[in-house]
Backbone as numpy.savetxt, mean C-alpha at the origin, in Angstrom:
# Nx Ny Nz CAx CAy CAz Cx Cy Cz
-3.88 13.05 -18.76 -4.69 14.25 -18.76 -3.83 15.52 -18.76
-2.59 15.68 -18.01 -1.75 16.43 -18.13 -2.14 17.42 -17.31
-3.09 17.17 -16.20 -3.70 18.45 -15.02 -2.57 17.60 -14.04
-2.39 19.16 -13.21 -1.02 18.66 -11.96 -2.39 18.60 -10.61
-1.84 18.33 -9.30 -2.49 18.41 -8.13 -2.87 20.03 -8.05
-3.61 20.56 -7.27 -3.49 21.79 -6.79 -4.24 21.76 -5.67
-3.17 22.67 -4.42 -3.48 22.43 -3.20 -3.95 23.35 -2.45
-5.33 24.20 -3.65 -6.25 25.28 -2.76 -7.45 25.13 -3.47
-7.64 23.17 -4.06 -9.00 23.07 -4.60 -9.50 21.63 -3.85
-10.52 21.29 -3.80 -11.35 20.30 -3.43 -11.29 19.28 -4.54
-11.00 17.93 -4.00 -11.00 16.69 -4.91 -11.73 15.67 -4.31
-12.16 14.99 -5.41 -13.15 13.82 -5.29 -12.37 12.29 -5.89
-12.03 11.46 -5.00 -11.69 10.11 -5.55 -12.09 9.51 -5.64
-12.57 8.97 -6.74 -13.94 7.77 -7.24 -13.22 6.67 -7.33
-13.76 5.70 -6.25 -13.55 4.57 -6.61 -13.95 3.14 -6.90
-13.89 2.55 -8.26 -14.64 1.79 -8.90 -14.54 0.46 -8.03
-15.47 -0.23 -7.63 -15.76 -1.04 -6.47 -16.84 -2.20 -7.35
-16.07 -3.71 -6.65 -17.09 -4.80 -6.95 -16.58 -5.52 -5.40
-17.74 -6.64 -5.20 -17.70 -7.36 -3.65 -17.43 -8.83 -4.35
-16.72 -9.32 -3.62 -16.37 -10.76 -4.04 -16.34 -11.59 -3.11
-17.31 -12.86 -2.82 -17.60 -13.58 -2.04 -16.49 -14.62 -1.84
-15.54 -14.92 -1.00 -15.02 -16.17 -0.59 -15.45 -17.36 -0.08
-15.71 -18.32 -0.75 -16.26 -19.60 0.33 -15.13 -20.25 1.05
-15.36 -20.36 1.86 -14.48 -21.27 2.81 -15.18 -22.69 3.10
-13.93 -24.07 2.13 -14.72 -25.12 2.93 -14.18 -25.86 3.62
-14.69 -26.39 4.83 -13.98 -27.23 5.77 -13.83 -28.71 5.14
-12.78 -29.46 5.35 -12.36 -30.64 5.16 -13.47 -31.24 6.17
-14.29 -32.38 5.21 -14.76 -33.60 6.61 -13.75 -34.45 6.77
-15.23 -35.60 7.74 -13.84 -36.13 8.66 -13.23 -37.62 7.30
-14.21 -37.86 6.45 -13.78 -38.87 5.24 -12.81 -38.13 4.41
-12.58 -37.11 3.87 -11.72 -36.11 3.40 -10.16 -36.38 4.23
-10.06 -35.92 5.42 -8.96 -36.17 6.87 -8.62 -37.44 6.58
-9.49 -38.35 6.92 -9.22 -39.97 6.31 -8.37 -40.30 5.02
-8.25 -39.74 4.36 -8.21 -39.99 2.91 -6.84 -39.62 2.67
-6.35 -38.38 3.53 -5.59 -37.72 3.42 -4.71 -37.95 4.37
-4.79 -38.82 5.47 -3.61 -39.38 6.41 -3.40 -40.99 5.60
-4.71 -41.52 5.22 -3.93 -42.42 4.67 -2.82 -42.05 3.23
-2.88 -41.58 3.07 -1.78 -41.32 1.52 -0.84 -40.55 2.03
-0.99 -39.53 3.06 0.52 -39.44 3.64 0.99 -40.77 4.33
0.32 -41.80 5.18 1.10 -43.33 4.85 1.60 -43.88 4.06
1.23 -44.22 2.97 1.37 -44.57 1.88 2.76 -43.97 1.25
2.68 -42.72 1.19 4.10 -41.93 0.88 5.58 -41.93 1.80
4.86 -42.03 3.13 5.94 -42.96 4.03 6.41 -44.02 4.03
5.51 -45.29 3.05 5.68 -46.26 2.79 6.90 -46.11 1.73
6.36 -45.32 0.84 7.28 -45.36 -0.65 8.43 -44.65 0.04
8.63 -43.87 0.27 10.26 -43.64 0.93 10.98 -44.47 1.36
9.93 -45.44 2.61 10.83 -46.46 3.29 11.43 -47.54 1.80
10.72 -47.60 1.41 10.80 -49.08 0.05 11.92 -48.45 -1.06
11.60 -47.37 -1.43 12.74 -46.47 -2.20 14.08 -46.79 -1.86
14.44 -46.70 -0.37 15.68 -47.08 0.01 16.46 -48.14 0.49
14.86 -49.25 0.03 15.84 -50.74 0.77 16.00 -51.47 -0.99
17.57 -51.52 -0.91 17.61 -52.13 -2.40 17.09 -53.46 -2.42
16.85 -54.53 -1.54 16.59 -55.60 -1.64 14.95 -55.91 -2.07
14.25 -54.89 -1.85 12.89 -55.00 -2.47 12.23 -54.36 -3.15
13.09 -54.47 -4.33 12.75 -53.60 -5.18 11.55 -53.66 -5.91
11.28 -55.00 -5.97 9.47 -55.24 -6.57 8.53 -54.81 -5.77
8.89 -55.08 -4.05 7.98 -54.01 -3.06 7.86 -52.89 -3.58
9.04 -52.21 -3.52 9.02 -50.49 -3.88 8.10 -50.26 -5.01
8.22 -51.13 -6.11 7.79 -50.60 -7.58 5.88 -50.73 -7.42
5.70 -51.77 -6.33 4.22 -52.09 -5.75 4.20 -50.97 -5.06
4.61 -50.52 -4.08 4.49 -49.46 -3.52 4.29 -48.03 -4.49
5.09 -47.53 -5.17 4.93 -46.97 -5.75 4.10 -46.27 -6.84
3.16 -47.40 -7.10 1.91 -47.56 -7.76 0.71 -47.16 -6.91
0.83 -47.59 -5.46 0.22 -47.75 -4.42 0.32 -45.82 -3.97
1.33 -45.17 -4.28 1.83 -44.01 -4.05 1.17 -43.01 -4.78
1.19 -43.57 -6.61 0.53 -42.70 -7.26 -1.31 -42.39 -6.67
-1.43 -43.89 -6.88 -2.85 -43.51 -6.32 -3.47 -42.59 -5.08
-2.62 -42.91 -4.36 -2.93 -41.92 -2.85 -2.44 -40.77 -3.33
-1.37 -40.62 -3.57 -1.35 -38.73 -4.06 -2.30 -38.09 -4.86
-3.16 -39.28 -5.97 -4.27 -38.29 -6.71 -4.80 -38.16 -5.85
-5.53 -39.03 -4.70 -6.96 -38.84 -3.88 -6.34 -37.54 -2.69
-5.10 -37.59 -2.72 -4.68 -36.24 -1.94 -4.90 -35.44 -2.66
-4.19 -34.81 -4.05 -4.52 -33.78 -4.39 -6.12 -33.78 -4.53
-7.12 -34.40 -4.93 -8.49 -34.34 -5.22 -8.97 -33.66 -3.90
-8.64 -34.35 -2.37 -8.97 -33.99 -1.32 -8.34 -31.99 -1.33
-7.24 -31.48 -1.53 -6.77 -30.42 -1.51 -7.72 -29.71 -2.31
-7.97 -30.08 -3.86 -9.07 -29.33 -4.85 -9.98 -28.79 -3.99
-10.91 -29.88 -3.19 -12.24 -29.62 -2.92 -11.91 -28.53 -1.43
-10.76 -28.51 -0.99 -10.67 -27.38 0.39 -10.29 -26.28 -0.17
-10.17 -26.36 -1.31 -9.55 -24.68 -2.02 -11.27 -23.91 -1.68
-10.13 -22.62 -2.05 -11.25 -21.36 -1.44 -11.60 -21.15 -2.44
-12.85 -20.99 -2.60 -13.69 -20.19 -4.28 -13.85 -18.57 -4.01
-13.74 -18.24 -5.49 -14.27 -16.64 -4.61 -14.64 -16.06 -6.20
-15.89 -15.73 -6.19 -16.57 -14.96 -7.26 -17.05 -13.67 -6.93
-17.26 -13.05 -8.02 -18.29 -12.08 -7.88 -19.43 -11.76 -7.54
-20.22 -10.97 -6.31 -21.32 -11.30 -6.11 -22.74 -10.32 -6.26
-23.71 -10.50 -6.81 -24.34 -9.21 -7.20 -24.94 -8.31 -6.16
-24.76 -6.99 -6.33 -24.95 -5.58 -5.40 -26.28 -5.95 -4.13
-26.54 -6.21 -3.29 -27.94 -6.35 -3.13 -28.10 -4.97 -1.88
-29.54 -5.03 -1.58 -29.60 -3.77 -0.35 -28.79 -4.16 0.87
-28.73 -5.72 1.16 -27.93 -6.33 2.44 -26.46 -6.09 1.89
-26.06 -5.73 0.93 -24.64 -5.86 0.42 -24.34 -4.39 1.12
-24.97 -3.60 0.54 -24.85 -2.53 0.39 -25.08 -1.68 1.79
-25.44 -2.21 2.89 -25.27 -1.62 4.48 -24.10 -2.46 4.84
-23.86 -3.45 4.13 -22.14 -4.19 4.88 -21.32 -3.16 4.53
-21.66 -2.08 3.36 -20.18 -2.07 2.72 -20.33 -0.43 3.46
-21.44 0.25 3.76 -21.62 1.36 4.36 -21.21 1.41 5.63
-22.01 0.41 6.07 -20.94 0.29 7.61 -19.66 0.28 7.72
-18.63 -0.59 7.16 -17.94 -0.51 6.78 -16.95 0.58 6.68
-17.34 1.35 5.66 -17.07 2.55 5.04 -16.66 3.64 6.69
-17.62 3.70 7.37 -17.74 4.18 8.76 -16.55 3.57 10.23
-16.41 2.68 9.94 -15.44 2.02 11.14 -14.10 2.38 10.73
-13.92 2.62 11.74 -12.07 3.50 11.98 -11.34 1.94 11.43
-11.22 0.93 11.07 -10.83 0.01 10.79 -10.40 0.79 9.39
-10.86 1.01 8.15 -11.40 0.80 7.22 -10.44 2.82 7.07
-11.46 3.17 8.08 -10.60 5.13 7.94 -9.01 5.26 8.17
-8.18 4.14 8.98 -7.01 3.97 9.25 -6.37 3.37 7.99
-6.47 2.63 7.49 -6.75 2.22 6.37 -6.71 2.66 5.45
-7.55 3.96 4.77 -7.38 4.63 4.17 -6.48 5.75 3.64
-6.35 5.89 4.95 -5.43 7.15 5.17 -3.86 6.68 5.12
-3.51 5.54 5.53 -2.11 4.93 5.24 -1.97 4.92 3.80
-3.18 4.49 2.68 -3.09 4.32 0.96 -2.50 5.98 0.84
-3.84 6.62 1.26 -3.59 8.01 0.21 -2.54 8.76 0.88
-1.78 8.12 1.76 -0.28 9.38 1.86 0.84 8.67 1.52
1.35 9.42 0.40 1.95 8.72 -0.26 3.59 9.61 -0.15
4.37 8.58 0.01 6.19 9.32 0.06 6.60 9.20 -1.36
7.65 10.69 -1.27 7.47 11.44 -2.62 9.02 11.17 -2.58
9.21 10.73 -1.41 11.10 10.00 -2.06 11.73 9.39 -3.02
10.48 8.70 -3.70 11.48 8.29 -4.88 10.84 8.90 -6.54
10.09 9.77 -6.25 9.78 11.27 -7.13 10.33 11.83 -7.37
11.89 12.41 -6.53 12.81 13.00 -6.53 12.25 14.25 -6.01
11.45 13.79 -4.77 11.46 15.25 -3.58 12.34 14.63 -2.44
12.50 15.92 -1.86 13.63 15.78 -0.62 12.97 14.20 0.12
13.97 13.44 0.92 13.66 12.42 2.19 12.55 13.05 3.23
11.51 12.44 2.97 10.82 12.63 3.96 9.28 13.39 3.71
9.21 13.88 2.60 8.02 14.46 2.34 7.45 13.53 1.53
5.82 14.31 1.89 4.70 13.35 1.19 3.83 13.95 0.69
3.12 13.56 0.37 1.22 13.82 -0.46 0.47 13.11 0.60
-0.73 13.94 1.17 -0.78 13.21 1.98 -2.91 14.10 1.53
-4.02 12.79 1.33 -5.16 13.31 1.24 -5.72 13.40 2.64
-6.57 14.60 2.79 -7.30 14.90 4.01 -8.51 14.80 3.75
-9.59 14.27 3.92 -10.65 13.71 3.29 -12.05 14.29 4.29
-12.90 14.75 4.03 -13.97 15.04 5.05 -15.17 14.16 4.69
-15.44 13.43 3.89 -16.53 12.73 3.68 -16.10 11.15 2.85
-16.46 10.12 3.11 -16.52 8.93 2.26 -17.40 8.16 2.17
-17.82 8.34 1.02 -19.91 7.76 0.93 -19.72 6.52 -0.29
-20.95 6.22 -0.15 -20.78 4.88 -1.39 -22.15 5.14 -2.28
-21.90 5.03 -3.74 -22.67 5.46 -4.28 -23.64 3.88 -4.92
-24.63 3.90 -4.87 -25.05 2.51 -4.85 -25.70 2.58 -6.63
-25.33 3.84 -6.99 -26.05 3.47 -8.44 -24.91 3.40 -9.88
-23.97 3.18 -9.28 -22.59 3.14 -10.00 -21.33 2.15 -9.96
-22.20 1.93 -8.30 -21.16 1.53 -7.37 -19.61 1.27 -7.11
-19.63 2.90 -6.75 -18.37 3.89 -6.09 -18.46 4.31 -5.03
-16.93 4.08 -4.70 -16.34 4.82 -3.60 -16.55 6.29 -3.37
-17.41 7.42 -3.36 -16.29 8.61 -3.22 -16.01 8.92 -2.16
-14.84 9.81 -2.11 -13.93 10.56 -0.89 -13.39 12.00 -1.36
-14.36 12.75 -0.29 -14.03 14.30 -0.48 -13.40 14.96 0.37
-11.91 15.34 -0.19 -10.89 16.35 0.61 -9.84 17.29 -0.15
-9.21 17.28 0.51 -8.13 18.04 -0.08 -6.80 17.64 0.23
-5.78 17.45 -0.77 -4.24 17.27 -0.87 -3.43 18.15 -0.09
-2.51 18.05 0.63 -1.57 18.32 1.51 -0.79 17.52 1.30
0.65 18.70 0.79 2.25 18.77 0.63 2.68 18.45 2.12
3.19 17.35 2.52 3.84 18.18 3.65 5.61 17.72 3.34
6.68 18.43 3.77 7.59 18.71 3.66 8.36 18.51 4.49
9.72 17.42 4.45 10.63 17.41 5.73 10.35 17.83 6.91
10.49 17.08 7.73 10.83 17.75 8.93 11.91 18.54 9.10
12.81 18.23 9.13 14.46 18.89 9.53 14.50 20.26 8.45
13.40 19.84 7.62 13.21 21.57 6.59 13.15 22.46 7.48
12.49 22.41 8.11 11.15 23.42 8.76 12.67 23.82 9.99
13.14 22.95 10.83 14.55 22.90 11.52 15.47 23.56 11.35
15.76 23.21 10.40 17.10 24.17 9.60 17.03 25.65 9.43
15.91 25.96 8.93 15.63 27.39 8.41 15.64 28.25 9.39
15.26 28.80 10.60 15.42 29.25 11.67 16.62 28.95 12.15
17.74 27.92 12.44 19.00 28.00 12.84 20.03 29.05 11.66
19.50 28.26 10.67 20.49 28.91 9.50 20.31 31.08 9.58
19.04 30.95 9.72 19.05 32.66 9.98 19.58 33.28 10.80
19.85 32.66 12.48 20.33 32.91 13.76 21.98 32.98 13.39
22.20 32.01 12.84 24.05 32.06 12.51 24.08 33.25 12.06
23.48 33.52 10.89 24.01 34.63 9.21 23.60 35.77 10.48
23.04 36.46 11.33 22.91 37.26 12.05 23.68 37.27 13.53
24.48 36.52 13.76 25.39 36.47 14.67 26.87 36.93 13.72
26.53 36.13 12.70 28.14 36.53 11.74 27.71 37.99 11.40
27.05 38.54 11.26 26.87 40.25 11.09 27.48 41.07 12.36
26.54 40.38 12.98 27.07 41.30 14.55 28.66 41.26 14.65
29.19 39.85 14.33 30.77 39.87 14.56 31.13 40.97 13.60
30.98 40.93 12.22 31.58 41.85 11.76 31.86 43.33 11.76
30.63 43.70 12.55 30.39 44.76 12.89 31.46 45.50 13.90
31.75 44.25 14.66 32.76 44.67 15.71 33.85 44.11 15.99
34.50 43.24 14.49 36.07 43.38 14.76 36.38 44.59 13.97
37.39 44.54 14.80 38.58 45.58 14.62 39.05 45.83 12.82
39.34 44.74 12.03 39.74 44.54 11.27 38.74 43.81 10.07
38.20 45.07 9.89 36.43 45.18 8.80 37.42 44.66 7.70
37.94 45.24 6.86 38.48 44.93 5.75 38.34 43.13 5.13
39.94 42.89 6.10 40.35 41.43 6.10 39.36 40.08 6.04
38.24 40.70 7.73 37.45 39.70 8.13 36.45 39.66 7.03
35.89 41.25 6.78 34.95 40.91 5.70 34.77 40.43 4.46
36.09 40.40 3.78 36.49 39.30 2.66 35.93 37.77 2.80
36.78 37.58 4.17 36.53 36.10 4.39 35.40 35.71 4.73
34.84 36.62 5.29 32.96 36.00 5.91 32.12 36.14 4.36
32.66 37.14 3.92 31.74 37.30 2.35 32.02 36.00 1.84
33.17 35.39 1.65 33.25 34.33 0.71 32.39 33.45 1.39
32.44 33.28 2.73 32.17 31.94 3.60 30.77 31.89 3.39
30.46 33.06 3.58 28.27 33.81 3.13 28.23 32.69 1.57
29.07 33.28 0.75 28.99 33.16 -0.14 28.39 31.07 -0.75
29.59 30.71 -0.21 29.81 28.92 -0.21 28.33 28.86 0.76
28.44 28.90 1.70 27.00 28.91 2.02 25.86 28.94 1.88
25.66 30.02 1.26 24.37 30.38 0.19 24.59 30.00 -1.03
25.58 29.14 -1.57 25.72 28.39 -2.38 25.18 27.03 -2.67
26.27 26.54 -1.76 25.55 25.04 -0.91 23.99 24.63 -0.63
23.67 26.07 0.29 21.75 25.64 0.53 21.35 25.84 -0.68
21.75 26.95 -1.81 21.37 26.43 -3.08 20.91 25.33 -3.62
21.91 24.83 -3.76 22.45 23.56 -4.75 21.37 22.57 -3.92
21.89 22.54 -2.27 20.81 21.41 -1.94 19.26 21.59 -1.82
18.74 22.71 -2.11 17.47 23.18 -2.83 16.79 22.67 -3.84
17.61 23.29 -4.72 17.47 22.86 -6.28 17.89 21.13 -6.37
18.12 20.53 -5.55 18.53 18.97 -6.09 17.12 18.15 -5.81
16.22 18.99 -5.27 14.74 18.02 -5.08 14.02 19.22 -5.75
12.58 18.42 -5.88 11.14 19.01 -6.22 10.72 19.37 -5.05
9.76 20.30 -5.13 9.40 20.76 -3.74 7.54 21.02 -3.92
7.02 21.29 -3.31 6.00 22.18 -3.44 5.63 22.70 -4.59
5.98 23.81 -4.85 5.93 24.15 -6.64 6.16 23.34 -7.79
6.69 22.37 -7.49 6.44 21.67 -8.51 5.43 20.56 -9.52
5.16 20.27 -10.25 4.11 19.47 -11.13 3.97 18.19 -10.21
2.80 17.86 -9.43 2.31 16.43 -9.11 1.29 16.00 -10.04
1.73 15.51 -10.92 0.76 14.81 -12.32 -0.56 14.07 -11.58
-1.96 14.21 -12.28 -2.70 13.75 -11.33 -2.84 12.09 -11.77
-2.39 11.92 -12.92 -2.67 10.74 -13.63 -1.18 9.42 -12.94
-0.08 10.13 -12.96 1.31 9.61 -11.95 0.15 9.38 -10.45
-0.50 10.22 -9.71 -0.96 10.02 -8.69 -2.32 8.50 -8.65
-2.54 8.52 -9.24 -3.83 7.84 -9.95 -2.85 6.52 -9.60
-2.39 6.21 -10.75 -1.49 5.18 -10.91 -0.58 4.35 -9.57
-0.20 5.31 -8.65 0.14 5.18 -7.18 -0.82 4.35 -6.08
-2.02 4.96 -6.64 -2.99 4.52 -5.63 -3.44 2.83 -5.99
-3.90 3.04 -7.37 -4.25 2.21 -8.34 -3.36 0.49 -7.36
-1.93 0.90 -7.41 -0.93 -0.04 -7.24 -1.11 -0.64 -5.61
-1.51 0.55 -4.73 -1.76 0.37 -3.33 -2.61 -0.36 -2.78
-3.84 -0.37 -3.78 -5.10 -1.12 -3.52 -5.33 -2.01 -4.21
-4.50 -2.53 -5.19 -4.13 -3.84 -5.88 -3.69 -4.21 -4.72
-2.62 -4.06 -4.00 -1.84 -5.19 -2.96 -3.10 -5.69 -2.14
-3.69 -4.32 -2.08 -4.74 -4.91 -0.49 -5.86 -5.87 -0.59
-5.84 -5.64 -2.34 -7.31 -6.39 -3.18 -6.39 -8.24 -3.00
-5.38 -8.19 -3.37 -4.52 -9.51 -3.00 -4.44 -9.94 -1.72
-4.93 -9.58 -0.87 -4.83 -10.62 0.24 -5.94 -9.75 1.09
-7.33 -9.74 -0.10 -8.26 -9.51 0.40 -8.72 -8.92 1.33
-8.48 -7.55 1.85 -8.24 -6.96 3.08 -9.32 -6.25 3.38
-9.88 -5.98 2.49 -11.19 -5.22 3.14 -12.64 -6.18 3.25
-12.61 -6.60 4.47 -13.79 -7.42 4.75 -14.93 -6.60 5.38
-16.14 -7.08 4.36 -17.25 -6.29 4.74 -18.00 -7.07 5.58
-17.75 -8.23 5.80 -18.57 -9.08 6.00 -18.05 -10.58 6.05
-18.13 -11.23 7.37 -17.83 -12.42 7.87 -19.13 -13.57 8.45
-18.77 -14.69 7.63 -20.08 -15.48 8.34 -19.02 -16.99 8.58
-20.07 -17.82 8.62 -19.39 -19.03 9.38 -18.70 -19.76 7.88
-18.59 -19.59 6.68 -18.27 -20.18 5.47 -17.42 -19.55 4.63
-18.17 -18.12 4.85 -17.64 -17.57 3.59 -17.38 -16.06 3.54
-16.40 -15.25 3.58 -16.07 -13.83 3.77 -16.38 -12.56 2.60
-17.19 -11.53 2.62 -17.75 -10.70 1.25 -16.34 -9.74 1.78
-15.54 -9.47 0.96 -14.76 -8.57 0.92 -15.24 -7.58 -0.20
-14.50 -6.81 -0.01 -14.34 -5.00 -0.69 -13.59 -5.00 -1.99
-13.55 -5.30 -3.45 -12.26 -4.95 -3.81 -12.64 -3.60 -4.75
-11.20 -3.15 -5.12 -11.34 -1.83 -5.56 -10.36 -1.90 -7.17
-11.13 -1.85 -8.26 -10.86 -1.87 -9.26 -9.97 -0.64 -9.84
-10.13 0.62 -9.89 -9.91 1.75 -10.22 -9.92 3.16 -9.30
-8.89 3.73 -9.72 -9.16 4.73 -9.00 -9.24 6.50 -10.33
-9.82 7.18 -10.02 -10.31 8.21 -10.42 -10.11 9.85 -9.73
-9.25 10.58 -10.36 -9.21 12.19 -9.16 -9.65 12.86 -9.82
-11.07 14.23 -9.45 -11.22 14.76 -10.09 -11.60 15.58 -9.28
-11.41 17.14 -9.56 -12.08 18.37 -8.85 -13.01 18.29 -8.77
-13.44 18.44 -7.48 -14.68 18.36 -6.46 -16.03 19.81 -7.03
């Protein structure tokens, strides 16, 4: 899109949302059965593997081996977790509102959208960080939105420095003022001013700061990546029952002036 952030307007993050049901199934107790005997069986074939003298055992065994490992893996198939898509309903839709409301879910949030700008090439330590006053769910689209505003914030030891560095350059005045030998000294403090106000230069100009372009589409893409991880190990649970868990996932993300 080629629009940067700007941090004296109101933004809206839409986010494209589907619920995906996990089943959870428990192993019975014929399943358990099935599955200690063929880990026997595989204890068997090890033991027989290594006695050379019975080797027609082993090769019986071994046959005996294949079979129990299919009915193991078959037993593993049927305990795998399923997890589909599940359609919007009005009960869906107070899990995911509630939800939306529990500091679980607001802590949560707020860890995604502040994002470190360290490897952006801004100074160590600063971030983007969204301040959000509202997060509603829109049930006829079904989206996320979240309304706030972006906040730069900037080093700490920034904010540190700047006030010491002024206290020096005004102590080195006063000295000059009152040696004896204005000429000489003031050469040398000029240069020293000089390398100085050089230096904080240079280490100025070697990051982005504030004024500079935060692409909103680079930002997009950030988030996008954040809530992929969380969509992978399913993290936003709306909803827990004795089988099967409705989680949250979040497809897309969207910034647009509010």
């Amino acid at each position: 899109m080629g629009a940067s952030i700007s941090f004296d307007s109101k933004y809206r993050l839409v986010l494209d949302t589907e619920v995906e049901c996990i089943s959870v199934n428990t192993p019975s107790l014929n399943k358990t059965s099935t599955t200690d005997s063929s880990r026997k069986s595989k204890k068997d074939v090890r033991h027989c593997e290594h006695d050379d003298h019975r080797s027609d055992d082993g090769s019986g065994s071994e046959s005996g081996s294949e079979s129990g490992s299919e009915s193991g893996s078959g037993s593993e198939s049927d305990t795998e977790n399923k997890i589909y898509t599940v359609k919007i309903t009005p009960e869906i839709v107070s899990y995911i509102r509630s939800y939306l409301r529990k500091n679980e879910f607001l802590d949560e949030f707020d860890l995604i959208t502040e994002i470190d700008l360290d490897d952006y090439d801004h100074a160590p330590g600063s971030a983007l960080v969204f301040n959000s006053d509202s997060i509603v769910y829109i049930t006829n689209n079904q989206t996320i939105e979240a309304v706030g505003e972006w906040e730069y914030l900037p080093p700490e030891d920034e904010v540190k420095v700047k006030p010491t560095t002024k206290s020096k350059l005004s102590s080195k005045s006063k000295s000059k003022s009152n040696n004896r030998h204005n000429d000489s000294h003031s050469e040398s403090d000029g240069e020293m001013d000089d390398d100085s106000h050089a230096n904080g230069t240079t280490s100025r100009n070697k990051y982005k700061t504030e004024e500079d372009d935060l692409p909103v589409s680079e930002i997009e893409n950030i988030l996008k990546h954040k809530f992929d991880e969380y969509n992978k190990g399913h993290e936003f649970i709306i909803h827990e029952s004795k089988n099967s868990l409705l989680c949250l996932k979040i497809n897309s993300v969207e910034i647009v002036k509010a």
